[in-house]
C-alpha atoms as a printed R data frame, in Angstrom:
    type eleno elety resid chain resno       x       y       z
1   ATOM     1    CA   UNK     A     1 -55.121   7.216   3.190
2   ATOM     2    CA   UNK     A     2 -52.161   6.551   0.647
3   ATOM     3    CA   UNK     A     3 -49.891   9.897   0.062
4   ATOM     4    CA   UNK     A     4 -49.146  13.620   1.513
5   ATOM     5    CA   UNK     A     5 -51.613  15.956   0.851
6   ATOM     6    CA   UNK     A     6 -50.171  18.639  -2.115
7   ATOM     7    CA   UNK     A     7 -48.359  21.379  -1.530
8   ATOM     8    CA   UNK     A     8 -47.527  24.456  -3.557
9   ATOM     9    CA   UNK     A     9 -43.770  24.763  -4.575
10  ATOM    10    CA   UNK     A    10 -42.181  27.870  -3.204
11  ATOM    11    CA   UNK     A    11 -42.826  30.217  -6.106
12  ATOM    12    CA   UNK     A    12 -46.032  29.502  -6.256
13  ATOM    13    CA   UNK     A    13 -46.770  30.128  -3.306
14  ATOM    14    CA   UNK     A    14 -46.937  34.349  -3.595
15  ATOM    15    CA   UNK     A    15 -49.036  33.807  -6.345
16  ATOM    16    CA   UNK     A    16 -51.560  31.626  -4.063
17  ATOM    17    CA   UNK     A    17 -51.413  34.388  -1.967
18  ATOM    18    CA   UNK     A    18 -52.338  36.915  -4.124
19  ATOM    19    CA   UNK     A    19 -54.914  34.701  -5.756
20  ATOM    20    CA   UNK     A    20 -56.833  34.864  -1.855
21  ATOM    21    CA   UNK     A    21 -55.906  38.928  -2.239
22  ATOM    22    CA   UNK     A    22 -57.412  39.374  -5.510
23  ATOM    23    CA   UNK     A    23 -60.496  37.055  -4.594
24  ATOM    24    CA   UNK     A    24 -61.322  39.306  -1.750
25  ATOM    25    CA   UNK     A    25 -60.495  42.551  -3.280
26  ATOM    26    CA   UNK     A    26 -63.290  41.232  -6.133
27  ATOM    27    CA   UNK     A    27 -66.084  40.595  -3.256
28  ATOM    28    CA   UNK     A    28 -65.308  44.057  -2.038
29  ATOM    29    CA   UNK     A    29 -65.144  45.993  -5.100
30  ATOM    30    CA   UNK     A    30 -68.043  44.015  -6.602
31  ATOM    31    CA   UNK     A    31 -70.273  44.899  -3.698
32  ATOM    32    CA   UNK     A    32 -69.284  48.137  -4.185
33  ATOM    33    CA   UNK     A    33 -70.325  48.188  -7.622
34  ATOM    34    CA   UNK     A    34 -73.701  46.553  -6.551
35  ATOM    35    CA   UNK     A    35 -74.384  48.984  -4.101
36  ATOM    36    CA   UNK     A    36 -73.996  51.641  -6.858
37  ATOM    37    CA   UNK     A    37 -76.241  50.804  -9.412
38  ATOM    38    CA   UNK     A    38 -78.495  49.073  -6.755
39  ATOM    39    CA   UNK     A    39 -79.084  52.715  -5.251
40  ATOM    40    CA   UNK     A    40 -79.410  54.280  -8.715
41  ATOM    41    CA   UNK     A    41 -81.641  51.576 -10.210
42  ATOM    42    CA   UNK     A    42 -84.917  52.939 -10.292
43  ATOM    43    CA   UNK     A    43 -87.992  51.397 -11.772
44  ATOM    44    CA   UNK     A    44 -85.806  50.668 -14.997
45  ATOM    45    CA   UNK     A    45 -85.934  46.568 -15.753
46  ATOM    46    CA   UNK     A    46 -82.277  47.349 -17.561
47  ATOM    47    CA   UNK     A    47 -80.947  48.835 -14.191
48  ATOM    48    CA   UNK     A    48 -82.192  46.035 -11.937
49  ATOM    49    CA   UNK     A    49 -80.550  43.042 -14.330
50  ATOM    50    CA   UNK     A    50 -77.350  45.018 -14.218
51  ATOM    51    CA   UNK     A    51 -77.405  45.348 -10.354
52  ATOM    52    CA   UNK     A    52 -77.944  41.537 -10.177
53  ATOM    53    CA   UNK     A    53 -75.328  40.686 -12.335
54  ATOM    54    CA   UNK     A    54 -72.813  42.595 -10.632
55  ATOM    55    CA   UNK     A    55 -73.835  40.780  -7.310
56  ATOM    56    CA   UNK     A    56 -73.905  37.416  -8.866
57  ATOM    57    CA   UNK     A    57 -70.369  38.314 -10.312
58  ATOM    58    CA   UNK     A    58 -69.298  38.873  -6.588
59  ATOM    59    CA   UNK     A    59 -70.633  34.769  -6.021
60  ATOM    60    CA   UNK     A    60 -67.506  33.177  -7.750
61  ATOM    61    CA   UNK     A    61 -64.830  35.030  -5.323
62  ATOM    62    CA   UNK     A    62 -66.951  34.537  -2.282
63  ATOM    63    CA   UNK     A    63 -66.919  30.671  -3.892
64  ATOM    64    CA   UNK     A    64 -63.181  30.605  -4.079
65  ATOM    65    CA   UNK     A    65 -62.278  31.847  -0.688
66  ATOM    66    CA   UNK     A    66 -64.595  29.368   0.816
67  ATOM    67    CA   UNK     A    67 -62.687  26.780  -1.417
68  ATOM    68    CA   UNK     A    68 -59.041  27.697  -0.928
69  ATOM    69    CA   UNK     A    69 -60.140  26.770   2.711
70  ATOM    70    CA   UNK     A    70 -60.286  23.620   2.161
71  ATOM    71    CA   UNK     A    71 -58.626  22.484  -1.016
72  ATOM    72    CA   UNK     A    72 -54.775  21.413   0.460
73  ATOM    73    CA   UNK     A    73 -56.176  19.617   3.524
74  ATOM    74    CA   UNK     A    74 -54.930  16.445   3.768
75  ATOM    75    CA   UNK     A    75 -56.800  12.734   3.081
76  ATOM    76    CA   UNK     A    76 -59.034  11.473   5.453
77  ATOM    77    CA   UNK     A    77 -60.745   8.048   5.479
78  ATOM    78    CA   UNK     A    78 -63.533   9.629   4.395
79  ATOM    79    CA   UNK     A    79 -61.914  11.318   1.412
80  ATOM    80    CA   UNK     A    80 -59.014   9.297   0.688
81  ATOM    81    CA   UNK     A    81 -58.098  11.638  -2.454
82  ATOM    82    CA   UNK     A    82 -57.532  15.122  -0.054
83  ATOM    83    CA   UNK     A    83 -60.100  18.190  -0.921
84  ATOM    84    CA   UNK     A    84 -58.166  19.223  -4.021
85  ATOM    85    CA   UNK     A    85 -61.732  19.481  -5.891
86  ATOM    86    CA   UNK     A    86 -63.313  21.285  -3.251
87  ATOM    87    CA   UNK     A    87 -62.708  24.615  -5.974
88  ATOM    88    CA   UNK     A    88 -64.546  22.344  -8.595
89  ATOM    89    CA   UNK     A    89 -67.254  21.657  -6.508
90  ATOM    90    CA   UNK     A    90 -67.799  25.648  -5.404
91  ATOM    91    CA   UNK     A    91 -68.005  26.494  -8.928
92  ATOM    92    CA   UNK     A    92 -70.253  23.920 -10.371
93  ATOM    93    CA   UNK     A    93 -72.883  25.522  -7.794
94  ATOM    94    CA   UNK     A    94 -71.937  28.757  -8.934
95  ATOM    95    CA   UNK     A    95 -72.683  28.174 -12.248
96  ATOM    96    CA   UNK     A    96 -75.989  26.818 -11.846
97  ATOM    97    CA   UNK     A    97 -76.908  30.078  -9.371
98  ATOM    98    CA   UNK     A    98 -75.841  31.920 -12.489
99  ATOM    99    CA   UNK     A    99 -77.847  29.860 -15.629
100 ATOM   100    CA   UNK     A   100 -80.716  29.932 -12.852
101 ATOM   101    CA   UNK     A   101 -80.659  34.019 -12.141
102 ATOM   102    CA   UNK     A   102 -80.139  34.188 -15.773
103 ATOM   103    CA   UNK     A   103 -83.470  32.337 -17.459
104 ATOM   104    CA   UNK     A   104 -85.477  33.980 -14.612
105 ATOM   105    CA   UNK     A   105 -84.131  37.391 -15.833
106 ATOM   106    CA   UNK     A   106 -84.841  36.826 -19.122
107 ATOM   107    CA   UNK     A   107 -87.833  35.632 -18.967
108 ATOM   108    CA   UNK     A   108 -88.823  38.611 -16.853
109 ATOM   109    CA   UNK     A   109 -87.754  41.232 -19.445
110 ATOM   110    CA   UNK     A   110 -89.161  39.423 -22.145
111 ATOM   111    CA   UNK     A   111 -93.086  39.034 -20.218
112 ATOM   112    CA   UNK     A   112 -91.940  43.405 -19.809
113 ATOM   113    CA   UNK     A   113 -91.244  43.723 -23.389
114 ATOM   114    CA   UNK     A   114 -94.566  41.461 -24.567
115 ATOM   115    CA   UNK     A   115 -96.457  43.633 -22.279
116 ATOM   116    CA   UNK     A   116 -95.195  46.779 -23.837
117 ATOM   117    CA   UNK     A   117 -94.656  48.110 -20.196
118 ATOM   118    CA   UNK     A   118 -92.803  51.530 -20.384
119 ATOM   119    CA   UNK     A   119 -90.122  52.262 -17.818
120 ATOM   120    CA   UNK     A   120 -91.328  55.086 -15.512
121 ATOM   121    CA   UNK     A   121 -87.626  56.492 -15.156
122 ATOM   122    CA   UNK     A   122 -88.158  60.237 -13.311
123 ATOM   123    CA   UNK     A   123 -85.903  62.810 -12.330
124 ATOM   124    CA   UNK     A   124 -83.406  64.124  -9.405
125 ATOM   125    CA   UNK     A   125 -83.159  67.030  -8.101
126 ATOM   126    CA   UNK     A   126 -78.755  67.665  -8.115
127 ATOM   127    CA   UNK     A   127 -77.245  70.314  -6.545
128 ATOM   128    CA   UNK     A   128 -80.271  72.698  -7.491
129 ATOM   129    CA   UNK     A   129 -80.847  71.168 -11.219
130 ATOM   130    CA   UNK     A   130 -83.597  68.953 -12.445
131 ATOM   131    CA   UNK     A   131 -81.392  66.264 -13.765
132 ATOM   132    CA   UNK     A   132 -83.255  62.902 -15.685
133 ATOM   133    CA   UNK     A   133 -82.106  59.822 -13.473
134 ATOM   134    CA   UNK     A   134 -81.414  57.784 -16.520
135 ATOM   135    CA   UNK     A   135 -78.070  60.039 -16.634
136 ATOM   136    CA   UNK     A   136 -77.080  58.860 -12.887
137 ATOM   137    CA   UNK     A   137 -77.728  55.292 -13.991
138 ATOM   138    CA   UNK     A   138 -75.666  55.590 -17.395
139 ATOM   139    CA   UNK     A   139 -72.897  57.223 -14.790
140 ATOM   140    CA   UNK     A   140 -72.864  54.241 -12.054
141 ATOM   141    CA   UNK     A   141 -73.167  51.558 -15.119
142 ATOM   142    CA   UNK     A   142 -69.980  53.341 -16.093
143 ATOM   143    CA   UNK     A   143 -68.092  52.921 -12.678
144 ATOM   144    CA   UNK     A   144 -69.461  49.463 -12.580
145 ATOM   145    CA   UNK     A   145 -67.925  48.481 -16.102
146 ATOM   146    CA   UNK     A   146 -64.571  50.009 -15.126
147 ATOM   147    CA   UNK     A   147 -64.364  48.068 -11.831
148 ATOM   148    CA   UNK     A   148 -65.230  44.854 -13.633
149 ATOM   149    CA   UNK     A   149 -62.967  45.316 -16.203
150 ATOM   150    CA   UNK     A   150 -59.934  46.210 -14.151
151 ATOM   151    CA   UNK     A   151 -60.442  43.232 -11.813
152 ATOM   152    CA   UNK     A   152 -59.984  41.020 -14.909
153 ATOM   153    CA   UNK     A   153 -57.055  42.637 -16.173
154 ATOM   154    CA   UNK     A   154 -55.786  41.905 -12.708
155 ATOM   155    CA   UNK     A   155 -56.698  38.425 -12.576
156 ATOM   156    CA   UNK     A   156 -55.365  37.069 -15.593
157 ATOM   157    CA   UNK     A   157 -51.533  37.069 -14.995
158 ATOM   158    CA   UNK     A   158 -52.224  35.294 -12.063
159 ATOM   159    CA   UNK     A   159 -54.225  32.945 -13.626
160 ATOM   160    CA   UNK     A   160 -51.996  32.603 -16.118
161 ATOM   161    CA   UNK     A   161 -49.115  31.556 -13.189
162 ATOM   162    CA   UNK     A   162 -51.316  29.224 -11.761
163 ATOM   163    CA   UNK     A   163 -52.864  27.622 -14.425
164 ATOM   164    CA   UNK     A   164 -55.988  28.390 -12.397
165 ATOM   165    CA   UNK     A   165 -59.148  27.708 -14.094
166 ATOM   166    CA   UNK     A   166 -61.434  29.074 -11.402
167 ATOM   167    CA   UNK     A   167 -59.604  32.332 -11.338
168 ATOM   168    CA   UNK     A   168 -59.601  32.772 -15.543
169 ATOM   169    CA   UNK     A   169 -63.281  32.064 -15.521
170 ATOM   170    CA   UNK     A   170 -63.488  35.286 -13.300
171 ATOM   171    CA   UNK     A   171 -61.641  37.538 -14.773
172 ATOM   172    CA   UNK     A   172 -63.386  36.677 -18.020
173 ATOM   173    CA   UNK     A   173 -66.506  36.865 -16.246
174 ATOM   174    CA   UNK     A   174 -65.364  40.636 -15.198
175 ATOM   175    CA   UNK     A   175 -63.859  41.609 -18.330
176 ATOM   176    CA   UNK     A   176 -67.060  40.899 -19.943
177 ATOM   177    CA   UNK     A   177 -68.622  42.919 -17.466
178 ATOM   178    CA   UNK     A   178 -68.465  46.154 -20.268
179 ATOM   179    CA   UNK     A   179 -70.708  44.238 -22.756
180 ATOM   180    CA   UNK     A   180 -73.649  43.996 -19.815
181 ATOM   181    CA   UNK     A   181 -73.260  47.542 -18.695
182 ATOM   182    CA   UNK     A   182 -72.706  49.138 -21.561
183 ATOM   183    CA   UNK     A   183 -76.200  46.961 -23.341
184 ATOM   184    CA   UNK     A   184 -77.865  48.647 -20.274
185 ATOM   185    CA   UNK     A   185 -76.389  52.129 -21.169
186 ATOM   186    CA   UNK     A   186 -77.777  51.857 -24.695
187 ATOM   187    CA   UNK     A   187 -80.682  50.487 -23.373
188 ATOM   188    CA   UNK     A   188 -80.811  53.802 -21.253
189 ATOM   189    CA   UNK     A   189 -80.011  56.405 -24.137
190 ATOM   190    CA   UNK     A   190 -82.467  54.765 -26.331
191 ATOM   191    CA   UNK     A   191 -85.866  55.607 -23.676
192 ATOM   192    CA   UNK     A   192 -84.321  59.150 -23.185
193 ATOM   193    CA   UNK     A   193 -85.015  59.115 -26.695
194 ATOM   194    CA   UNK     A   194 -88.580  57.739 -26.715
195 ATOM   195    CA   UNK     A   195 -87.761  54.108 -27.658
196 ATOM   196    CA   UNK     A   196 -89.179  52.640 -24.570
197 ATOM   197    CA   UNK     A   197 -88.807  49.109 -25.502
198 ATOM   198    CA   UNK     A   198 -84.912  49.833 -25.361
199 ATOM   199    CA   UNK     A   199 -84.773  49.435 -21.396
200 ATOM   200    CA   UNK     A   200 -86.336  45.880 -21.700
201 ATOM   201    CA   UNK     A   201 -84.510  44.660 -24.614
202 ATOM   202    CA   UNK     A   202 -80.989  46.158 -22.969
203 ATOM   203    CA   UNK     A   203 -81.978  43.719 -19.365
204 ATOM   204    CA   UNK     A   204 -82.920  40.597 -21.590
205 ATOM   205    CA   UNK     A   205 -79.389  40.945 -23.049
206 ATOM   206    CA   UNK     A   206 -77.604  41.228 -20.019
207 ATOM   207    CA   UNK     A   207 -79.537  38.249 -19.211
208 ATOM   208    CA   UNK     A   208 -78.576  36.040 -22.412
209 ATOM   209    CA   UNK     A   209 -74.881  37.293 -20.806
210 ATOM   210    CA   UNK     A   210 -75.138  35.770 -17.391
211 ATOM   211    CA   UNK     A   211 -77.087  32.409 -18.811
212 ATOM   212    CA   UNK     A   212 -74.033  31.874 -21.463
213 ATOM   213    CA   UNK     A   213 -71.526  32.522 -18.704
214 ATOM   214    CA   UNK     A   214 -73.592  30.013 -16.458
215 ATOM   215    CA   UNK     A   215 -73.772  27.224 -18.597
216 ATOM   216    CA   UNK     A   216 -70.112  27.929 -20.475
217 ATOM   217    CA   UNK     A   217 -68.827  27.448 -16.365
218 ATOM   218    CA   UNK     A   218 -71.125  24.293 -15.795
219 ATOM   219    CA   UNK     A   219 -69.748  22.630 -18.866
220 ATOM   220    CA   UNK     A   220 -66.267  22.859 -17.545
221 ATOM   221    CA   UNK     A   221 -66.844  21.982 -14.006
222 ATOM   222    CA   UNK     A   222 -68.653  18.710 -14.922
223 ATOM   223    CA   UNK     A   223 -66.143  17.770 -17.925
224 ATOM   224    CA   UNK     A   224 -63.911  18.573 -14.632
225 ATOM   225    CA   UNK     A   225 -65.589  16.338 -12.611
226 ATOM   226    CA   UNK     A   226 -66.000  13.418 -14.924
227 ATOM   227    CA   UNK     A   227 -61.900  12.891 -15.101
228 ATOM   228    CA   UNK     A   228 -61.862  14.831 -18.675
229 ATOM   229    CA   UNK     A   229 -58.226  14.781 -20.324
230 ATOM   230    CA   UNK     A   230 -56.503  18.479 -18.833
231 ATOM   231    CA   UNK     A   231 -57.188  21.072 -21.296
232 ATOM   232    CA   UNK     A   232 -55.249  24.247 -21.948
233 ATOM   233    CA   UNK     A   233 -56.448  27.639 -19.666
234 ATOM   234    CA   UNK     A   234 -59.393  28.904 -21.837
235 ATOM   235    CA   UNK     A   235 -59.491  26.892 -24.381
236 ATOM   236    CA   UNK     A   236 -61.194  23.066 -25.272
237 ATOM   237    CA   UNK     A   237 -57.800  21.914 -26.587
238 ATOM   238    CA   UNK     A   238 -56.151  19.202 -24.681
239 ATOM   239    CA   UNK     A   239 -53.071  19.931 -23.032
240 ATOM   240    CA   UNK     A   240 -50.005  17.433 -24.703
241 ATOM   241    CA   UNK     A   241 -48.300  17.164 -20.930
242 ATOM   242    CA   UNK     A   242 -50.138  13.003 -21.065
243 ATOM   243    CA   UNK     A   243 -47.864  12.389 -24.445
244 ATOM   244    CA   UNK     A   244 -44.796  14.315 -22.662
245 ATOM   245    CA   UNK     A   245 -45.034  12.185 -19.274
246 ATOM   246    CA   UNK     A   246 -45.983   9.104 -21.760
247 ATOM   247    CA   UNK     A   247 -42.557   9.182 -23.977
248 ATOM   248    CA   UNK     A   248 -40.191  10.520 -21.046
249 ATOM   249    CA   UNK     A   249 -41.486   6.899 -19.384
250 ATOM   250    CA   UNK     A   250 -40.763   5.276 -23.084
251 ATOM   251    CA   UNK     A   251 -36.954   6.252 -22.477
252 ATOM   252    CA   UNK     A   252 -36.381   4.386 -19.175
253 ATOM   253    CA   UNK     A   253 -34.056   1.266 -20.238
254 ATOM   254    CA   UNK     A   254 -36.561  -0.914 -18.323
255 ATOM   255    CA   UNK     A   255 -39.615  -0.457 -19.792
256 ATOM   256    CA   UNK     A   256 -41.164  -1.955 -23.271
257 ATOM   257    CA   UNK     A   257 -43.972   0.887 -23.722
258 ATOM   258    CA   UNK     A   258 -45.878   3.296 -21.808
259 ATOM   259    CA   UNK     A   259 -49.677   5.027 -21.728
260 ATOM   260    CA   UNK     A   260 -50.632   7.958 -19.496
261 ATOM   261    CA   UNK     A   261 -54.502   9.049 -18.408
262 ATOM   262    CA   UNK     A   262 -54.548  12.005 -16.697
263 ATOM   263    CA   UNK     A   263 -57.006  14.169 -14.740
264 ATOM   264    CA   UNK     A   264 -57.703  17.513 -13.486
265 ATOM   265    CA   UNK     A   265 -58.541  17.764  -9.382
266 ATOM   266    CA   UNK     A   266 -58.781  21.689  -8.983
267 ATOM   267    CA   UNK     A   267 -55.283  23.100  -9.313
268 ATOM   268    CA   UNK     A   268 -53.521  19.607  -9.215
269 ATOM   269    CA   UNK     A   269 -53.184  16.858 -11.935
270 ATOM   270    CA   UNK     A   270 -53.168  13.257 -11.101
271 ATOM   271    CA   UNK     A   271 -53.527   9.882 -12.871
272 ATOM   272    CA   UNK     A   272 -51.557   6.661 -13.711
273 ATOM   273    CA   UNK     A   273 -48.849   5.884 -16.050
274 ATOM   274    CA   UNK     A   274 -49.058   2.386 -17.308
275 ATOM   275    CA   UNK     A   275 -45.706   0.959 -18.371
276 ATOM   276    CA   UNK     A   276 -44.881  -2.207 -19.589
277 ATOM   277    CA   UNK     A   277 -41.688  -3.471 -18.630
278 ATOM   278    CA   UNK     A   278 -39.192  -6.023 -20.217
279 ATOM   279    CA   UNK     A   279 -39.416  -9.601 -19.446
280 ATOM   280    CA   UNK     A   280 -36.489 -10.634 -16.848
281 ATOM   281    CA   UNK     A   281 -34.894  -7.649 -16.355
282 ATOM   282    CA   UNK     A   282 -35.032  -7.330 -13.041
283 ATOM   283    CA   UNK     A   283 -36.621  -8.717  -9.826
284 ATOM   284    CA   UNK     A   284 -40.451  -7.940  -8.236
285 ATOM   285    CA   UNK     A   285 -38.612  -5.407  -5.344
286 ATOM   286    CA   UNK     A   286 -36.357  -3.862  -8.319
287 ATOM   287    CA   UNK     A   287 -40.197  -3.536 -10.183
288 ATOM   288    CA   UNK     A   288 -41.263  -1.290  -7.252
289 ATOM   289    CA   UNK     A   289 -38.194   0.728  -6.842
290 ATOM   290    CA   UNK     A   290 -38.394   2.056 -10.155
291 ATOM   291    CA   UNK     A   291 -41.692   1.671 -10.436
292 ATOM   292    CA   UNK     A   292 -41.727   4.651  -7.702
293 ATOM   293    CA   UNK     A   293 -38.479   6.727  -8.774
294 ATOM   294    CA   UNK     A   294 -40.219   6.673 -11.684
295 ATOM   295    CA   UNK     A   295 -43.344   8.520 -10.582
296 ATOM   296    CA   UNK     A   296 -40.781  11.241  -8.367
297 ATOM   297    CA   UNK     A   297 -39.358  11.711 -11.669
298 ATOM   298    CA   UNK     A   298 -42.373  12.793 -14.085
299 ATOM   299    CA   UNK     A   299 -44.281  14.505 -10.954
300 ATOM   300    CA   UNK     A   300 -40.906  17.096 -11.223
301 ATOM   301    CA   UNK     A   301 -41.722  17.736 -14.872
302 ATOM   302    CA   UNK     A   302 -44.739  20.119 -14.141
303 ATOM   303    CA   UNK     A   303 -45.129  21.216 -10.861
304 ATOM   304    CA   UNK     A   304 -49.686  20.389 -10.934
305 ATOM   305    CA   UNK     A   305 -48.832  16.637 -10.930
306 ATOM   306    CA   UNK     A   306 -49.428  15.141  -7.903
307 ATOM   307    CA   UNK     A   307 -50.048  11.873  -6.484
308 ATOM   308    CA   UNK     A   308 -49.205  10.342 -10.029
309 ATOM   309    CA   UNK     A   309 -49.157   6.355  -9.956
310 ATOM   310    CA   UNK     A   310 -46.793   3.785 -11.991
311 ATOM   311    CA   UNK     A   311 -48.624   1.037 -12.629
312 ATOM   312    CA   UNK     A   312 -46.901  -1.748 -14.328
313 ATOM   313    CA   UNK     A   313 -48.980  -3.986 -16.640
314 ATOM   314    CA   UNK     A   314 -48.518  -7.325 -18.958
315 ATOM   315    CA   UNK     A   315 -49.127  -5.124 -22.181
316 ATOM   316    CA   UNK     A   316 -51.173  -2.342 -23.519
317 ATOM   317    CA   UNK     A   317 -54.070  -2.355 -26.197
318 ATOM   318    CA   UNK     A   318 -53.749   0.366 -29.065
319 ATOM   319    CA   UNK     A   319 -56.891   2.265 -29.462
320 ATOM   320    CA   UNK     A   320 -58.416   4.728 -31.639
321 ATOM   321    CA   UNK     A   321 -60.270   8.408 -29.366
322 ATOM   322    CA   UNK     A   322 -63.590   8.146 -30.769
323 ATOM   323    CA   UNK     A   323 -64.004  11.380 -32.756
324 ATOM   324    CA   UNK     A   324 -60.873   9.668 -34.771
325 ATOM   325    CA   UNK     A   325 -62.299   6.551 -35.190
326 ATOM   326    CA   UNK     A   326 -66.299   7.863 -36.022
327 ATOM   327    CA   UNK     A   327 -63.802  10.131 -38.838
328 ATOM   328    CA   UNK     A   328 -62.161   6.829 -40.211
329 ATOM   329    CA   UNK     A   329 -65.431   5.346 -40.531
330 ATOM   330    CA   UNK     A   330 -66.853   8.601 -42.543
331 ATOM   331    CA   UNK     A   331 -64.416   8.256 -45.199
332 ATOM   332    CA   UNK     A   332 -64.832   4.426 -45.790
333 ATOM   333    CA   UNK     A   333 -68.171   4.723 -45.775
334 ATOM   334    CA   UNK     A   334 -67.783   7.365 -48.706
335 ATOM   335    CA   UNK     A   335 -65.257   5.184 -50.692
């Protein structure tokens, strides 16, 4: 193996720490919130999605703790590169638990609502009333939707700090949580008032919720794993640290021009910077000196990049990203 294994600087390292807190605290309350709406469910189709989406919204955390286990272990000869991606690879099956859960749901309250089935939701007995149970259920799809929603308020500063994708995906996972239970609540108050195909209709939306946040977490965990370009936290925008790293290299006295490629490995950032130097400037062993104060340099210009390479080269080609070029091509083709 070539290189130390990465460590978080110092003030990151309380936010790590509450990142492992605030995963845990999610499997607990979660399972809390499962265990409510599991006991209250019933025979309504509604009820049931919504208590399986609030356990598969307790996977990703479990996921996480399991991969902050292993992510800053150091390179072996088997994995040369450390386990930095071992929170990428957690979450890519995570994602395809929760597209999987999702179509089978769906497809289950839409064979409900095709067979017209009407939900047989009865009554409970509560401290000497006669209560209908689909007013217990709209209570515990309450509790549930304020548990999810404060664990994503939680979660995002810390995200934020971290530049943590894993942890942002939850929290907007949780945060969302309020659009499922509250579908399921309307879903509820529209049997109590005869509209039976309201309880079916309410689960196959919670179910359209869980397959979009399957597939929307699948997308980025294989652009992840396929070296994309970093993008900002959220969003599908590329982040401009390559072009910051690529001109700070353009203003070393030695070297003729620079290109960066960049990567994402879990909560690190690694690549190469390709610099062409000048001709005769200075010897082969001078080459490698600054070749690696170089790379200590731009590594202490975000505190993600590790492990970046300075790899010297003859010259560099100029190219066009594709989406600019197939644009280019659009508008000669219309002259």
């Amino acid at each position: 193996s070539v290189g130390q294994p990465f460590r978080f600087p110092p003030d990151k390292w309380e936010d790590r720490r509450k990142l492992r807190k605030l995963s845990a605290l999610s499997v607990v309350m979660l399972l809390i919130a499962t265990m409510i709406t599991g006991l209250t469910a019933g025979q309504s189709q509604a009820m049931k999605t919504a208590w399986i989406s609030d356990f598969l919204t307790a996977v990703p955390p479990m996921a996480l703790l399991v991969a902050l286990r292993y992510e800053l272990r150091g390179p072996t000869e088997r994995f040369p590169e450390g386990y930095s991606r071992a929170i990428s690879v957690a979450f890519l099956v995570t994602a395809i638990v929760l597209s999987m859960f999702g179509l089978y749901l769906l497809f289950d309250s839409a064979m409900k609502l095709v067979r017209r089935e009407h939900p047989p939701i009865g009554t409970v007995v509560l401290l000497g009333h006669q209560l209908w149970l689909g007013w217990v259920m709209i209570g515990a799809l309450f509790v549930s939707a304020l548990i999810g929603f404060g664990l994503g308020k939680l979660k995002v500063p810390v995200a934020e700090r971290l530049q943590s994708k894993a942890l942002h995906a939850e929290a907007v996972m949780n945060r969302a949580e309020w659009m499922s239970e509250g579908a399921a609540i309307i879903g509820l108050t529209l049997v109590a008032f005869g509209l039976w195909w309201g309880d079916a209709a309410a689960a196959a939306f919670i179910s359209v919720e869980i397959i979009r946040d399957g597939w929307k977490n699948v997308r980025q965990v294989i652009a992840d794993l396929m070296d994309e370009s970093p993008t900002g936290l959220g969003e599908q925008e590329l982040e401009p640290l390559p072009k910051r790293l690529r001109d700070e290299a353009r203003q070393r006295r030695w070297v003729k021009n620079a290109a960066v490629r960049l990567r994402e490995h879990g909560h690190t950032l690694t690549g190469e910077v390709f610099v062409v130097p000048l001709r005769d400037t200075m010897s082969a062993e001078e080459l490698i000196d600054a070749s690696g104060t170089l790379a200590a340099e731009l590594e202490r210009i975000d505190w993600r990049l590790h492990g970046l390479m300075v790899v010297p080269v003859r010259e560099l080609e100029e190219t066009s990203p594709p989406r600019v070029a197939q644009r280019e091509e659009s508008r000669d083709a219309a002259d």
